[in-house]
C-alpha positions in Angstrom: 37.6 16.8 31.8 40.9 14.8 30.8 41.8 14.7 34.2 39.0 12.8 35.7 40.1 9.8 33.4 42.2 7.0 34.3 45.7 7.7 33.3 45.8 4.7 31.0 42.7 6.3 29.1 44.7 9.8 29.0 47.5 8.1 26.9 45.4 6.1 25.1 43.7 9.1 23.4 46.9 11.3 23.5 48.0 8.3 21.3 45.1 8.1 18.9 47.2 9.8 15.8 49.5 6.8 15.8 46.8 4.7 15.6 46.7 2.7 11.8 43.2 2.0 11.9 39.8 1.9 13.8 39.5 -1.4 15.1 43.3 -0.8 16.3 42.3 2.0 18.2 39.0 -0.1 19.9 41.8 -2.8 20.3 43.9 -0.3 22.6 41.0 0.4 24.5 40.3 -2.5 25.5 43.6 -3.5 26.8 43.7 -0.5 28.4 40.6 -1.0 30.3 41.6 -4.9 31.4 44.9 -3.4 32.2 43.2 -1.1 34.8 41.3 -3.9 36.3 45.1 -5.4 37.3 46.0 -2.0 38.1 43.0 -1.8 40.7 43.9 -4.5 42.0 47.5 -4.3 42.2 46.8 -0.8 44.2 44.6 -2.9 47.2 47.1 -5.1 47.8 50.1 -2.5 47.5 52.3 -4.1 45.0 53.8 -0.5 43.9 56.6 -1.6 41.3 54.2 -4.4 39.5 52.1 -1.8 39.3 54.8 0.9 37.8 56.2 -2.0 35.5 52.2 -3.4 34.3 51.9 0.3 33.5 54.6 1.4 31.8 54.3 -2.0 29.6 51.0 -1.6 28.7 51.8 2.0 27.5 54.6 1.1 25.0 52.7 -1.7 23.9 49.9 0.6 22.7 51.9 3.0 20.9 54.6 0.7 19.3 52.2 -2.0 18.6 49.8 0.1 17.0 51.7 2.2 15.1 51.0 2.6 11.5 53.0 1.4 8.8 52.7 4.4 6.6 53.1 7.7 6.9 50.2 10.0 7.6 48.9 12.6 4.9 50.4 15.6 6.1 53.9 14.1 6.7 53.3 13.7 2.7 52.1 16.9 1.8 55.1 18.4 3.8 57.9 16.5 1.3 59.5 18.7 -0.7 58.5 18.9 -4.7 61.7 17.0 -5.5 60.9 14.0 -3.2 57.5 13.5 -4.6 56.9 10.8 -7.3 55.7 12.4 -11.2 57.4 15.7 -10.4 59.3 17.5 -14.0 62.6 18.3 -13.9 63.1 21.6 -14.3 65.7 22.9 -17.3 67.2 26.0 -18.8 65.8 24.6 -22.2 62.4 25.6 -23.8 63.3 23.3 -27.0 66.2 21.8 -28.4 67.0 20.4 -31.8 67.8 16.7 -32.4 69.7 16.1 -35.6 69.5 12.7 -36.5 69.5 10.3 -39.3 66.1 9.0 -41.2 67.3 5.7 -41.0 66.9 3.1 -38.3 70.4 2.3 -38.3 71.7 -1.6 -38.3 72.6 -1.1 -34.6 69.5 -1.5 -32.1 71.4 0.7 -30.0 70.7 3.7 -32.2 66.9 3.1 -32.0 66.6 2.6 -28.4 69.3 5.9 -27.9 66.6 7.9 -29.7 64.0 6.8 -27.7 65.3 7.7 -24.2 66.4 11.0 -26.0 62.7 11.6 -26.5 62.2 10.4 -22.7 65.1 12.6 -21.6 63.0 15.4 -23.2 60.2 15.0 -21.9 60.9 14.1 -18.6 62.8 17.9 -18.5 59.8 19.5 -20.0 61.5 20.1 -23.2 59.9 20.3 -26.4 61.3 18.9 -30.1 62.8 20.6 -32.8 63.6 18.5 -35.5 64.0 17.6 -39.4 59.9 16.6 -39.7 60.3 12.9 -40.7 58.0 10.4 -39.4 61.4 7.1 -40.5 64.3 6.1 -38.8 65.7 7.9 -35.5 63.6 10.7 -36.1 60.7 8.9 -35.9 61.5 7.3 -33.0 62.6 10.7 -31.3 59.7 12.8 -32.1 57.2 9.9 -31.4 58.7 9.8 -28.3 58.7 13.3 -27.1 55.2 13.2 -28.8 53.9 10.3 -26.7 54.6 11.9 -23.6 52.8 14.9 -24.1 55.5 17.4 -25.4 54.8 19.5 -28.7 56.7 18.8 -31.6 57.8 20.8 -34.1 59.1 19.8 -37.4 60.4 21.9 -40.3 60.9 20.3 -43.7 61.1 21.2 -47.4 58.4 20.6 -49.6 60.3 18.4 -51.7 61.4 15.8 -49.0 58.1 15.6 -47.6 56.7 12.0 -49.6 60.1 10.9 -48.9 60.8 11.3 -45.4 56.9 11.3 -43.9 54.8 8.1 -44.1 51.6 8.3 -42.7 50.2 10.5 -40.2 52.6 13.2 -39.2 54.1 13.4 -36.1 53.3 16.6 -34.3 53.4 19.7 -36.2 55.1 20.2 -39.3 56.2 23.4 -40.9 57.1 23.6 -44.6 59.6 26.0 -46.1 61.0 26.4 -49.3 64.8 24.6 -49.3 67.9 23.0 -46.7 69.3 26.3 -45.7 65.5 27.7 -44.5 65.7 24.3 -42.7 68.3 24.9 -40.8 67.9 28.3 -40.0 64.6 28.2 -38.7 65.5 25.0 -36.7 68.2 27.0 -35.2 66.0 30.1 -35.0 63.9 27.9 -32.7 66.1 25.7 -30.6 67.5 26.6 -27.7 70.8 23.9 -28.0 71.2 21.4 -30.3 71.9 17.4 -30.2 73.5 14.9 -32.9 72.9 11.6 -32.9 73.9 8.9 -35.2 73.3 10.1 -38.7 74.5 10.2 -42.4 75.8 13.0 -44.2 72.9 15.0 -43.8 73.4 14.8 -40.2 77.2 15.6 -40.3 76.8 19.0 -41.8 74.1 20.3 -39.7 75.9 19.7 -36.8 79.4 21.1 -38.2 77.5 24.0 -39.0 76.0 24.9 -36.4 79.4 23.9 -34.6 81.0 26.6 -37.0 78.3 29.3 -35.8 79.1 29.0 -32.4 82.9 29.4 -32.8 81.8 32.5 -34.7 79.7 34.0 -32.2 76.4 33.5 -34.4 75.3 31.9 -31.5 76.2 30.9 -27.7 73.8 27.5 -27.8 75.2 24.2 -26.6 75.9 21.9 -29.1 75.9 17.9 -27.6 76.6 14.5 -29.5 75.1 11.6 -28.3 78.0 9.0 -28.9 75.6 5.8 -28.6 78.6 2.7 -28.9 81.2 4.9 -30.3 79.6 5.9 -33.4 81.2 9.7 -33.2 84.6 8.0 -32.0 86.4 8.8 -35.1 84.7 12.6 -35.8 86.3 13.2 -32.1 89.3 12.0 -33.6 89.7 13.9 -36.3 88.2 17.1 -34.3 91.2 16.6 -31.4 93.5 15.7 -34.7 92.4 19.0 -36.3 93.4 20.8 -32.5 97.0 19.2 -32.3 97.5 20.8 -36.4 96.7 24.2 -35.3 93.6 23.9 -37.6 91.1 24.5 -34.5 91.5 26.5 -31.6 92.0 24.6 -28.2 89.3 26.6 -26.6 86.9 25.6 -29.3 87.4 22.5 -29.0 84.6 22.5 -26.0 81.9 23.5 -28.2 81.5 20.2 -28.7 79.9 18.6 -25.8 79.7 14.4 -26.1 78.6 11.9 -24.1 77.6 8.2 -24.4 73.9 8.5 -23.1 71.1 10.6 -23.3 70.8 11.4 -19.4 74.5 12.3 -19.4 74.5 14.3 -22.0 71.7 16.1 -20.8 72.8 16.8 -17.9 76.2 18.2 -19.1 74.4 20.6 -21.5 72.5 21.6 -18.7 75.5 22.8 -17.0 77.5 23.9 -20.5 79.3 27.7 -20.8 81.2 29.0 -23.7 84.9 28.8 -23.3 85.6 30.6 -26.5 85.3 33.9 -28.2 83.1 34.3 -31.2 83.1 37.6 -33.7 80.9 40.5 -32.3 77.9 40.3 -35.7 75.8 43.1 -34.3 78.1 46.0 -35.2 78.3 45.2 -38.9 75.4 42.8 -39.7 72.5 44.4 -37.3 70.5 44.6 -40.9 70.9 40.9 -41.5 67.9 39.0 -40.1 69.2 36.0 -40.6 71.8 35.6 -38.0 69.3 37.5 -35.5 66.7 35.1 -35.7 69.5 32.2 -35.4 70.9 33.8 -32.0 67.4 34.4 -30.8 
């Protein structure tokens, strides 16, 4: 049937896909059909190279001209996941702990830190483990996480709950009975762990859990989210404590710092003990404690 047409017509239609639209295509038709009007007459009075030239002209017209400016549904469909907009990032971590302080913080910095922290989360398909207050950076972190759709899981004591939750809660909050069920059933239920700016409170749950891993408690990275320098001085001391023989060169790495919350991501992402902890399982398999914590 395809042969009884006119060649223009043949690659006209053979050229339909690269139409954009359907008054495009009724466009290429027409000019196809004038063109073989001056083809016919072309052929009658035997001008064979105007002829070749008209035609080969017209053809590259059609399909350049024509040609849509986007790309056609199956070319999308065929992009791999990573190329395609709204896609997760995919992570090693189910949850991770955010230590952080329930104060704001006189630096902006701090606030907006704890906010891409949450983003950072999210956008990894990470949930939140944190202290349970609803002020300061941890309200801006869990809100966060919270916000884009990730659950949220804070553990509190009793005691600190008027003071350190205003308001509705944000996501689910567990109650226990003091600070050390705190921490361990935040580090029963993190994955790794991050610090950012903080007081004392802050300070000593991330030098403890610090002081777990160089045990061998646990094998979970530990990162500090040095937003302007804050931790400067900790790192100080820490390499200060290294050169004095007081930590072990190798444990120095437990630590993993960076100055923003995509970078430091990404290197716990790609973190692996360099040191040798204590083997707890010969001696303390009775002790649930440090179980749950390693879990």
């Amino acid at each position: 049937m395809m042969e009884d047409l006119h060649p223009l017509y043949i690659g006209c239609i053979r050229s339909r896909d690269r139409i954009s639209s359907p008054q495009s295509w009724i466009i290429g038709l027409l000019i196809t059909r004038s063109a073989i009007g001056i083809v016919g007459l072309t052929e009658r009075e035997g001008y064979g190279s105007l002829l070749q030239t008209i035609y080969g002209l017209l053809i590259l017209f059609q399909v350049i001209h024509f040609r849509p400016q986007v790309p056609l549904m199956e070319n999308i469909q065929e992009q791999p996941p990573q190329q395609q907009e709204g896609v997760m990032k995919s992570s090693r971590f189910k949850r991770v702990c955010v230590f952080c302080g329930s104060s704001p913080g006189k630096n902006p910095s701090y606030q907006l830190a704890a906010v891409e922290l949450g983003k950072q989360l999210v956008e990894r398909n990470i949930d939140l483990v944190y202290g349970g207050g609803s002020i300061g950076l941890m309200g801006r972190v869990s809100k966060a996480v919270y916000d884009g759709g990730r659950h949220v899981l804070g553990i509190m004591p009793l005691t600190l709950m008027p003071r350190e939750i205003t308001g509705d809660p944000v996501g689910e909050v567990r109650a226990v009975s003091g600070m050390h069920q705190r921490k361990a059933e935040m580090a029963r239920q993190a994955d790794a762990f991050v610090a950012m700016p903080g007081g004392y409170g802050t300070l000593e749950e991330l030098l403890e859990v610090i002081a777990w891993a160089q045990l061998g408690i646990h094998h979970k990275p530990v990162g500090l989210l040095n937003v302007d320098g804050y931790y400067n001085f900790l790192l100080t001391f820490i390499d200060n404590s290294v050169n004095e023989g007081f930590i072990d060169p190798a444990a120095r790495h437990i630590i993993v710092s960076a100055p923003t919350a995509h970078e430091l991501m990404c290197k716990l992402e790609e973190y692996t003990p360099k040191h040798s902890g204590l083997s707890w399982e010969k001696d303390q398999l009775e002790c649930t404690a440090k179980s749950d914590i390693a879990r």
